[in-house]
C-alpha positions as CSV (number, residue, x, y, z in Angstrom):
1,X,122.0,-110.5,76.7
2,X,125.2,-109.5,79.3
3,X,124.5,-106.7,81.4
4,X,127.9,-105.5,83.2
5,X,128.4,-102.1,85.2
6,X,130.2,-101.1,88.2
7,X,128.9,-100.7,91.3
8,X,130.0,-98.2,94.8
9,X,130.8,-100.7,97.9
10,X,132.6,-98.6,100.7
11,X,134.0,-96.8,99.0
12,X,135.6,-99.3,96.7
13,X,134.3,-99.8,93.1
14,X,134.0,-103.2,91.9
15,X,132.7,-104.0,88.5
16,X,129.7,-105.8,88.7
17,X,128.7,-109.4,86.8
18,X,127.6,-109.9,83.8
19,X,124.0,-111.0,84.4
20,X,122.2,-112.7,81.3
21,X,118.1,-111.0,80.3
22,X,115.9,-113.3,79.2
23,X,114.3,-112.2,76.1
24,X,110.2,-113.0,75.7
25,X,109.6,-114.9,71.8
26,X,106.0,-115.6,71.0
27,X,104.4,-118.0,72.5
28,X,102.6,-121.3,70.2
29,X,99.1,-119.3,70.6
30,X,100.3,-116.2,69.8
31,X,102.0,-117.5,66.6
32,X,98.6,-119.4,65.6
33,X,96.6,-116.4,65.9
34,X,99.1,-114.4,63.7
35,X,98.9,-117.0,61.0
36,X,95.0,-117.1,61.3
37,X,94.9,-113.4,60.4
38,X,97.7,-113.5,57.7
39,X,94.8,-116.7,56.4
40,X,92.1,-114.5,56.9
41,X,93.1,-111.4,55.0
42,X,94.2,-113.5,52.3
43,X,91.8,-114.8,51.6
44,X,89.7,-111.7,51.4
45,X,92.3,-110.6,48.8
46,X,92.0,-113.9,46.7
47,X,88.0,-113.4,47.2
48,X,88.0,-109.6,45.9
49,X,90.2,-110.4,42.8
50,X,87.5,-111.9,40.4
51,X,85.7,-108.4,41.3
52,X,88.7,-106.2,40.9
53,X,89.7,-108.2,37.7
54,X,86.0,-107.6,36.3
55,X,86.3,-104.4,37.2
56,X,89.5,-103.5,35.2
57,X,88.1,-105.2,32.2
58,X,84.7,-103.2,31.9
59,X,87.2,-99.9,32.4
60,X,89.4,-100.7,29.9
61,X,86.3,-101.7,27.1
62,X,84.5,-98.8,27.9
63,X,87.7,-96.3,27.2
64,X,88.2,-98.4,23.5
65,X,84.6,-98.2,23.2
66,X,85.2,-94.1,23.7
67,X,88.0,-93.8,21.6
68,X,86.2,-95.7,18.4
69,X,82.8,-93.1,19.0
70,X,85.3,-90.5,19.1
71,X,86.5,-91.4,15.5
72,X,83.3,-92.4,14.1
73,X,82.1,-89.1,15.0
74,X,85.0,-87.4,13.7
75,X,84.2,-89.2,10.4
76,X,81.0,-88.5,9.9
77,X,81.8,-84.7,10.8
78,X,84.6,-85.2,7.9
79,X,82.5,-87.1,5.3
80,X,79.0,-86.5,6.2
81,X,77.6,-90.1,6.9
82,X,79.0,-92.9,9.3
83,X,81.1,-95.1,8.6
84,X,79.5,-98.3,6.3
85,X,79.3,-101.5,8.1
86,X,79.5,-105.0,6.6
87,X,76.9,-107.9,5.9
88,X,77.5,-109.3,9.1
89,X,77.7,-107.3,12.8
90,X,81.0,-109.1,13.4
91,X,82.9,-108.1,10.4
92,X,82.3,-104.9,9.6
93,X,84.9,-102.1,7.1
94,X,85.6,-100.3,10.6
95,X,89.4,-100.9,10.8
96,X,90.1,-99.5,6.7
97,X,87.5,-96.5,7.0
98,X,88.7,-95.2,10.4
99,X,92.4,-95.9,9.5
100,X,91.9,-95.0,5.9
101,X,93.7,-95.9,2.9
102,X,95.2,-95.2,-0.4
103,X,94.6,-97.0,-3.6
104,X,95.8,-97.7,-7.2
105,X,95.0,-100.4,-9.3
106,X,92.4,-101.9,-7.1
107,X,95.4,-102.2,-4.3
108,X,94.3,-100.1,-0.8
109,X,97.0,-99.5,1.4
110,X,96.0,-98.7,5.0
111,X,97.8,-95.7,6.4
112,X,98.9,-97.5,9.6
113,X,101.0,-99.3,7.4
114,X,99.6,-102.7,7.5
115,X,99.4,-104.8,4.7
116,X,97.2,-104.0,1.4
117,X,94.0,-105.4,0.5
118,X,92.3,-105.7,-2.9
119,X,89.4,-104.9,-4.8
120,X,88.3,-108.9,-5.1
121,X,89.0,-109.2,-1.0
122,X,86.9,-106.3,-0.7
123,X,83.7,-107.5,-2.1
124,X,84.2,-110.6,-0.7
125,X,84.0,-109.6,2.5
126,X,81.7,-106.6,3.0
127,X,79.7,-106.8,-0.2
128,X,76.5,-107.9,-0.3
129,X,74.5,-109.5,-2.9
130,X,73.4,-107.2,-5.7
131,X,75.3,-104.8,-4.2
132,X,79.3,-105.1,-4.5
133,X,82.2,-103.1,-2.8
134,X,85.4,-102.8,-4.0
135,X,86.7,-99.5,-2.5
136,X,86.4,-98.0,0.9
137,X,84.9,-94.5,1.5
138,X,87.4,-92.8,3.1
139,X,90.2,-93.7,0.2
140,X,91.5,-92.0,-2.4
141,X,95.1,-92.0,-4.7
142,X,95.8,-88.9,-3.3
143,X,97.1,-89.0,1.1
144,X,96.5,-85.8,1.0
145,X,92.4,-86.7,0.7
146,X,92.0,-89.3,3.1
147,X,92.5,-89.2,7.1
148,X,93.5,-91.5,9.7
149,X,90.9,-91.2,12.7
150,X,92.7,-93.7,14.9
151,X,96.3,-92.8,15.0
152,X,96.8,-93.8,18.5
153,X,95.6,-97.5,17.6
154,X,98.1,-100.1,18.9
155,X,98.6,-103.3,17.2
156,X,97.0,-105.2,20.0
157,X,93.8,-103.5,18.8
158,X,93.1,-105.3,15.3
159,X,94.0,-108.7,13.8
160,X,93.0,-111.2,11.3
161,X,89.2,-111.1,11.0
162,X,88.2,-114.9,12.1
163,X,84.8,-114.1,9.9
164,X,86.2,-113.1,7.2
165,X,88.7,-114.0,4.3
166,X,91.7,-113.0,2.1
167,X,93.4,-111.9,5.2
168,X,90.9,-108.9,6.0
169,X,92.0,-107.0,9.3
170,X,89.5,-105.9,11.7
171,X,89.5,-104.2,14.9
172,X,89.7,-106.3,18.0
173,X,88.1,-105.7,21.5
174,X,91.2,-106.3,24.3
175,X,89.0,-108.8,26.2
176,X,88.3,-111.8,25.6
177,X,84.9,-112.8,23.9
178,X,82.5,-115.9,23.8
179,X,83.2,-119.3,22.6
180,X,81.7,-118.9,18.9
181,X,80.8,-122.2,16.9
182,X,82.9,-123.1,14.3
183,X,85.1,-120.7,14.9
184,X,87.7,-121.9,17.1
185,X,90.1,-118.9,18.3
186,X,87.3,-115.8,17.7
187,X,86.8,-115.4,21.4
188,X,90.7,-114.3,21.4
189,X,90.1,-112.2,18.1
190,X,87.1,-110.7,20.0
191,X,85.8,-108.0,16.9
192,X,84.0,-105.2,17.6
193,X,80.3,-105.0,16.6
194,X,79.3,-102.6,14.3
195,X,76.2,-102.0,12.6
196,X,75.0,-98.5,11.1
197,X,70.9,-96.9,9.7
198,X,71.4,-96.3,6.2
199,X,68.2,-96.2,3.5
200,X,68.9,-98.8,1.5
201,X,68.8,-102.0,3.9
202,X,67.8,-105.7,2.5
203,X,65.8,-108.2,4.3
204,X,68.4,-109.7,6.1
205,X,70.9,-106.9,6.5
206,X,71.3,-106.0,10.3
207,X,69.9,-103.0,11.5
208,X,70.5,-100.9,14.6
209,X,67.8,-102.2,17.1
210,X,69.4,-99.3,20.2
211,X,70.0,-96.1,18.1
212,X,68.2,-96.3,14.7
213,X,68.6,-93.3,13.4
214,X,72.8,-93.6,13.3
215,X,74.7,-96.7,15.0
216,X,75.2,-99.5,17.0
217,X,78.4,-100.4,18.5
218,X,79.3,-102.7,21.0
219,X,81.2,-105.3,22.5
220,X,80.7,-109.2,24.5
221,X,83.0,-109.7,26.9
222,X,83.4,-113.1,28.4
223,X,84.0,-112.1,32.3
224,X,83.6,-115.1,34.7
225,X,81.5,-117.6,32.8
226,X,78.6,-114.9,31.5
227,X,78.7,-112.6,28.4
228,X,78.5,-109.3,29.3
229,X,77.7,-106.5,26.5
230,X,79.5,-103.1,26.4
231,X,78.0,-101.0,23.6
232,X,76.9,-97.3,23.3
233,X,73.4,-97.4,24.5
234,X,74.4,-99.1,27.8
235,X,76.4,-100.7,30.2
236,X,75.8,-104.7,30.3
């Protein structure tokens, strides 16, 4: 940098030199240190974000998992008795009797809008033997009769069922689940478990094992190589 300026000499002014500042950079050691913190606190970032990542995922399961109590209590409140559940925990009728639907001739039409399912499609996935389903409980001809207890769902929050057939929809946990043999692609359709007490249970039906005197529903996350559980009885 030029520094100029006029100095007093007898009287007489006379504009003094432009004299050149040296400016002080950082030194090599000072630059290695800096780039050892900048290393340092990265990689305490990179180490947290498994944690944080975990963290955001349990959040977000837990408020779905919220949301779906919500609107199974709402049904029962409306219809008297929970919602029925399926032959299997992993494909249960929760998506068409918290959605609800309308039906003629053996057609149901979901009130979300999504595409209809039949009578046959019915039975074949949540009947059981000796005892067939070819309707939904919260249905009827009439909109005026049924109610839709999730009309905040979002589309990212059912799919194809991978357990089931005939292009039945279920509704799908936002994380990702576990690897399930034979069924390649189910840990990305992660369903939501679902099983509910009712009287008239066979030998092999599931049965609530954490509430048995209403329901059991819950999630399985897949969060850094271990399953973890979300469910309403507890945390993991």
């Amino acid at each position: 940098m030029m520094i100029r300026g006029n100095i007093s000499r007898g009287g007489v002014e006379i504009q003094k030199a432009a004299l050149p500042r040296r400016v002080r950079g950082f030194s090599l050691i000072e630059m290695l240190v800096v780039i050892a913190v900048i290393g340092i606190l990265a990689a305490i970032m990179l180490g947290g974000m498994p944690a944080i990542q975990e963290k955001r995922i349990r959040s977000q399961v837990r408020a779905e998992l919220r949301n779906l109590l919500t609107a199974i209590e709402a049904y029962k409140e409306k219809h008297g008795f929970y919602p029925p559940d399926g032959p299997t925990v992993l494909n249960p009728p929760l998506f068409y009797e918290l959605v609800g639907t309308t039906n003629q001739n053996n057609e149901f039409y979901p009130l979300n809008g999504e595409e209809r399912i039949n009578a046959n499609a019915i039975n074949n996935n949540y009947g059981r033997p000796g005892e067939p389903m070819n309707g939904f409980m919260n249905s009827s001809p009439d909109v005026g009769e049924v109610k839709n207890f999730l009309t905040h769902l979002r589309d990212n929050q059912y799919d194809f069922c991978p357990f089931g057939s005939d292009g039945a929809r279920a509704l799908k946990v936002s994380a990702k689940g576990p690897t399930i043999n034979g069924k390649p692609g189910a840990e990305l359709t992660n369903t939501w478990r679902y099983v509910v007490a009712r009287p008239r249970k066979g030998p092999n039906d599931p049965y609530p094992t954490n509430n048995p005197t209403s329901f059991d529903l819950w999630a399985e996350v897949a969060i850094r190589g271990r399953t973890v559980t979300i469910g309403n009885w507890k945390e993991e």
